[in-house]
C-alpha positions in Angstrom: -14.5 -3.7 70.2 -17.2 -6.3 70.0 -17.1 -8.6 67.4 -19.7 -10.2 64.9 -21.4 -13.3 65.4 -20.1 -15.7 62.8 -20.2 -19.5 61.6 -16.3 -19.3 62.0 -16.8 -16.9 65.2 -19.8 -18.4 67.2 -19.5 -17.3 70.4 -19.2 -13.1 69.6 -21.4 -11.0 71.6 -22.7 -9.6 69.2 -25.3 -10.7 65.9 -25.6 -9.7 63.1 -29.1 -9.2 61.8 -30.1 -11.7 59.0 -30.5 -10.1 55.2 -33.9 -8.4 54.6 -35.2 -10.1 51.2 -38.2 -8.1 49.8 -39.9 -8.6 46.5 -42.2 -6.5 44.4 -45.6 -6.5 44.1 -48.7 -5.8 41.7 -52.3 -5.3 43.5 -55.1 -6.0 41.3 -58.0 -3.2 41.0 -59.9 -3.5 43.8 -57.8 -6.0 45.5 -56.3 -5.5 48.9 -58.0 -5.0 52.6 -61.5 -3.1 52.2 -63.6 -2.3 54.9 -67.0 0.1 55.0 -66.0 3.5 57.0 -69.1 4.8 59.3 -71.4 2.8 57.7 -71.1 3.6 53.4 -68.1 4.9 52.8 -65.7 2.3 50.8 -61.8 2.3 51.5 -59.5 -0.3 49.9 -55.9 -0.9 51.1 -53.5 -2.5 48.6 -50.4 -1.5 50.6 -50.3 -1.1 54.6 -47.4 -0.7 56.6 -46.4 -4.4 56.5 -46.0 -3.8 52.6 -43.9 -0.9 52.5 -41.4 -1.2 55.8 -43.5 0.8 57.7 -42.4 3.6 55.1 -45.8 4.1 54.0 -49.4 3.3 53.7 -51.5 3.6 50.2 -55.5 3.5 50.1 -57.8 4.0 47.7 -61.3 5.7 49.4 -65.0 6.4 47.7 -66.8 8.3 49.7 -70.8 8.8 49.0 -71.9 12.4 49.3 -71.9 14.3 51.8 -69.0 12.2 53.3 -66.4 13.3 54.7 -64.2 13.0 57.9 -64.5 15.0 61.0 -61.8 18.1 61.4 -58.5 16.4 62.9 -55.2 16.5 63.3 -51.8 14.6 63.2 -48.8 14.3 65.5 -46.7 12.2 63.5 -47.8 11.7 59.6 -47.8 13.6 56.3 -50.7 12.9 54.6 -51.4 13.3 51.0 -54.6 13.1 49.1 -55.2 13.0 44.6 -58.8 13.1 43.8 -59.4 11.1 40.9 -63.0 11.8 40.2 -65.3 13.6 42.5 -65.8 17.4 43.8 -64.0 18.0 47.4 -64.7 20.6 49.6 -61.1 21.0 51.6 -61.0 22.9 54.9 -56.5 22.6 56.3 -55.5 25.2 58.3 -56.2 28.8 56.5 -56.4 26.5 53.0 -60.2 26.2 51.7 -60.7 25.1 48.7 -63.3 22.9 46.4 -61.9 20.8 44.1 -62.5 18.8 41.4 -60.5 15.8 39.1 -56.6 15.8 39.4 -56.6 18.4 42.5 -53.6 17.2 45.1 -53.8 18.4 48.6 -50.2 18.1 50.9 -51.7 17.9 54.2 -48.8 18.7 56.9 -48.4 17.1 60.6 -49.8 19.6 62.9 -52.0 21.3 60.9 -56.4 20.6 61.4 -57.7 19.5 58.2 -60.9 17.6 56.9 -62.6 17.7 53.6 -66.4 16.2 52.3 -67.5 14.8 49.1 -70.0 18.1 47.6 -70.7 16.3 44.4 -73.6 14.4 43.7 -71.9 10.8 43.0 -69.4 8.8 44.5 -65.6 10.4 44.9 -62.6 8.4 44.5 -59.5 9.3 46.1 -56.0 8.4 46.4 -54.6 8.9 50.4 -51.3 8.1 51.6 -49.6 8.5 54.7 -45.7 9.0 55.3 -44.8 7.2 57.1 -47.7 4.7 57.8 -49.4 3.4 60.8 -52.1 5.9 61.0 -54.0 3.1 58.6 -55.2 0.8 61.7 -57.1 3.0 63.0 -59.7 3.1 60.0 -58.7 -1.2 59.7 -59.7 -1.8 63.5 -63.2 0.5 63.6 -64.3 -0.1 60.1 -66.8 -2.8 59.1 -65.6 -6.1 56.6 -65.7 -4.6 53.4 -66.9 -7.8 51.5 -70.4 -7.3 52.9 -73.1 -5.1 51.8 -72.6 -1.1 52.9 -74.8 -0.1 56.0 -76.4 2.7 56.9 -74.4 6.1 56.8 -73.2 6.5 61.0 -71.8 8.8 63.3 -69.1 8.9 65.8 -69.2 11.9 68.5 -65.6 13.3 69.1 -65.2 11.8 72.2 -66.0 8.1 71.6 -63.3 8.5 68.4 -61.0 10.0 70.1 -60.8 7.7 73.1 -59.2 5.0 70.3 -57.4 7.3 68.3 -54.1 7.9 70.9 -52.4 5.1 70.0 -52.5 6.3 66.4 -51.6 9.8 67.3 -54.3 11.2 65.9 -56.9 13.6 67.8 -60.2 14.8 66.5 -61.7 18.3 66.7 -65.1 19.6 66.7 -66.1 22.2 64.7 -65.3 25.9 65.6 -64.8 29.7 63.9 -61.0 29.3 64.1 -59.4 27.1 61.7 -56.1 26.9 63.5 -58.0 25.6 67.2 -56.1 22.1 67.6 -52.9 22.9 65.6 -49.9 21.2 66.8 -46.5 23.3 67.7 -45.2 20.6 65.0 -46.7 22.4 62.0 -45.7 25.1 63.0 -44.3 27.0 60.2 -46.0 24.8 57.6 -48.9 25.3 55.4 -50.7 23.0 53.5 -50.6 23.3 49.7 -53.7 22.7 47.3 -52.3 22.2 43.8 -54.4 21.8 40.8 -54.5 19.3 38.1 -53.0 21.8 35.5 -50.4 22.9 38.1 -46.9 21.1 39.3 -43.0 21.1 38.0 -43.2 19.5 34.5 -39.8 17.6 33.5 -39.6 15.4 30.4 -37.5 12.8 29.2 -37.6 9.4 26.8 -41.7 9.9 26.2 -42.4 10.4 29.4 -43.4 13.7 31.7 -43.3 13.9 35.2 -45.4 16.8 36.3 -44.6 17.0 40.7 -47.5 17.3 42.5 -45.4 17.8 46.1 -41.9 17.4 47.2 -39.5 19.4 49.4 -40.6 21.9 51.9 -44.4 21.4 51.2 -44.0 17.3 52.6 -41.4 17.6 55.2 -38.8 16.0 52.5 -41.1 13.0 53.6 -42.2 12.0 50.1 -42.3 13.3 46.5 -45.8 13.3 44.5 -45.7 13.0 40.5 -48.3 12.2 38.3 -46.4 11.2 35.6 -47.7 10.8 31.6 -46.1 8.0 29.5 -46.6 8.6 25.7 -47.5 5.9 23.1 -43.4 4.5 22.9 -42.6 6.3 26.2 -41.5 4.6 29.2 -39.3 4.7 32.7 -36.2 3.0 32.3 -34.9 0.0 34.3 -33.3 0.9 37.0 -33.3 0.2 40.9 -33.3 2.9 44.1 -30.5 3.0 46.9 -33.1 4.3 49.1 -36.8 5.4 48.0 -39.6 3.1 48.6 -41.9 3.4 45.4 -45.3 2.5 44.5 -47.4 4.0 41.4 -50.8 3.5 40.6 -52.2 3.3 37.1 -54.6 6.4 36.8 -55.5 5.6 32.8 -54.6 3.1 30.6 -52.6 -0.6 30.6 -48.6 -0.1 31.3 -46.2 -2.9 30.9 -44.4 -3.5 34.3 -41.4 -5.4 34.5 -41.0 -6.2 38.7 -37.5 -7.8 39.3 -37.9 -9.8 36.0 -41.2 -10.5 36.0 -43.2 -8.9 33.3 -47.3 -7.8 33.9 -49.5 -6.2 32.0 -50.8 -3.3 34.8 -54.5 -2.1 33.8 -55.9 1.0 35.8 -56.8 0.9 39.1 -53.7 -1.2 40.1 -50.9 -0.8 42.7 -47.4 -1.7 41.7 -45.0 -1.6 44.7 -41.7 -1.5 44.2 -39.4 -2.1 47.2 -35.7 0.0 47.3 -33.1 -2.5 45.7 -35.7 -4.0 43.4 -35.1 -3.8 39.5 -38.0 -2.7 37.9 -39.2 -0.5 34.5 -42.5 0.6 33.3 -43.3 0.9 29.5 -46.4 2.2 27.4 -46.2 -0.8 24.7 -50.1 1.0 23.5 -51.4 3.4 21.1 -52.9 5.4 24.2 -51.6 7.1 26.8 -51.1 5.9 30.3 -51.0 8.0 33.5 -50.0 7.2 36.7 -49.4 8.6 40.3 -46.0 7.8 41.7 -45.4 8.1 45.2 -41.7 8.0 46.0 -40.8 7.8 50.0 -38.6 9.4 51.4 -38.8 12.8 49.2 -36.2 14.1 47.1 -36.5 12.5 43.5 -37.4 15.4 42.4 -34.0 17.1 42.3 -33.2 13.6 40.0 -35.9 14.8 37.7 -34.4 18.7 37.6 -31.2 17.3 37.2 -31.6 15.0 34.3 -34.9 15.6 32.4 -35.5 18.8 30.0 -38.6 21.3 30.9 -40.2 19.9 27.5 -39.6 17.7 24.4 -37.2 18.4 21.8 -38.5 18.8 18.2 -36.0 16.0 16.5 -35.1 14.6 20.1 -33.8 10.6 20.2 -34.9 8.8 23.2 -31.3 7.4 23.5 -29.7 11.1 24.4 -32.3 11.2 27.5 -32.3 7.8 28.4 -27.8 8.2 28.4 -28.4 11.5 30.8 -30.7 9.8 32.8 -28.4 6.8 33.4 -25.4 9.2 34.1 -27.3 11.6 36.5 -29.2 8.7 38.3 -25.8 7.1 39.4 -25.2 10.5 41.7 -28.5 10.0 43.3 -28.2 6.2 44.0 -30.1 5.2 41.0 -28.9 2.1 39.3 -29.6 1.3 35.5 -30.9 -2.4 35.3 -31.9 -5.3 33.0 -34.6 -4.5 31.2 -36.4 -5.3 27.3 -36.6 -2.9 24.6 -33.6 -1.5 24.9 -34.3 0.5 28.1 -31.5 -1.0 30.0 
């Protein structure tokens, strides 16, 4: 049996690789890699592959109307989009929809998709990708995004494709069927459109966790909550075994405590949260704050079936949910941490 390579044991054949030290991380608003899209069309990245251990990619887009990308498809990603403000038109498969602010579309491998900005303003979107990669293709054709926008442009089919196969991505042109392109890896899977008065609602300790996607609709690639934090409410310290987190501060200031470092998180930041890292999130304000949390790979939502309640208690202590949180957590490879206020 080969043996280690030690200080006491120099000469094994084999090496073991050094520890992996990660940190956490907050991203401003705005802040991160931008670049103009064909021309107008604004994305920021405040987490690319490089952030996340290739485990994700995070980007913030804001489309003019009328924008949109071309029908295409994916041979290796699940991609998830939240509209925060705008009015999308989706086309994914058989799914059509338009939507409008808190709409979530679950966008499996395989399956043609595109959507375009109907409204009369600027959107702004959340997209994701699990895992990530697909993000340097828009980072190597897009245009420095701390210059003025140019003029709206055009890309035939072709000419995109022709630097799109290292990305595993092909686009389609437009056609009657909606299926034309699909992949035999979506087979069997459907996108899912849901609504910003529809999910899984849990509760517990002043927070709500309402799932936007987890479990067969993602592949078990990711799990998608928007989560509410009421004026007191808060996530408790605690660390993952496993899932690669990063919310984003839809509404509101949240107090973010990273590995022992406190910020103050206003909307439109990133915090990334890397597994093994201690970290809790508080709403120290009179208002509420909201956030999207995406948690990579899927499957926190069975933590959040396990030890939350469908809805508060009338008379409920925080201390009861935050004890069953602690003792259910520990079967799922979540860790209670340090924290302040009590939340430990």
């Amino acid at each position: 049996m080969p043996v280690a390579r030690t200080p006491q044991n120099p000469d094994s054949s084999v090496q073991l690789d050094p520890p992996l030290l990660r940190r956490g991380k907050v991203v401003g608003p705005g802040d991160g890699l931008s670049i103009w899209w064909m021309g107008d069309d604004k994305i920021t990245f405040p987490a690319v592959s490089e952030d996340t251990a290739g485990e994700h990619a995070f980007w913030l887009d804001y489309p003019p109307s009328g924008a949109g990308p071309p029908r295409h498809v994916h041979s290796r990603e699940e991609e998830g989009f939240f509209l925060i403000h705008g009015e999308l038109e989706l086309k994914a498969g058989l799914v059509q929809a338009k939507v409008s602010d808190g709409a979530f579309l679950a966008a499996p491998p395989g399956i043609p998709h595109e959507w375009r900005n109907v409204g009369t303003d600027r959107a702004e979107l959340i997209t994701f990708t699990a895992p990530g990669g697909n993000e340097g293709f828009f980072l190597e054709l897009g245009a420095p995004g701390d210059k003025p926008p140019g003029e709206h442009t055009t890309m035939p089919v072709r000419e995109i494709n022709a630097r799109t196969l290292r990305y595993g991505v092909t686009y389609l042109e437009s056609g009657p069927d909606p299926l034309d392109g699909a992949l035999p890896i979506g087979e069997g899977r459907s996108p899912a459109v849901v609504l910003a008065d529809e999910g899984e609602r849990w509760y517990a300790a002043g927070a709500t966790y309402n799932v936007k996607a987890a479990g067969l609709a993602t592949g078990a690639a990711y799990t998608a909550t928007e989560i509410v934090l009421e004026p007191g409410g808060g996530l408790p310290a605690h660390r993952h075994a496993r899932y690669e987190e990063a919310f984003y501060v839809l509404d509101g200031t949240a107090t973010v405590l990273v590995d022992g470092d406190a910020h103050q998180v206003p909307s439109g930041a990133l915090v990334l949260v890397p597994w093994g890292v201690h970290h809790q999130v508080q709403n120290t304000t009179n208002q509420v704050v909201k956030l999207f949390d995406l948690t990579v790979p899927g499957g926190i939502e069975e933590y959040y079936r396990r030890a939350c309640r469908p809805s508060p208690v009338p008379g409920n202590e925080p201390e009861v949910d935050l004890s069953r949180l602690t003792a259910v957590g520990r079967q799922f490879g979540i860790e209670a941490g340090p924290g302040e206020g009590g939340l430990a």
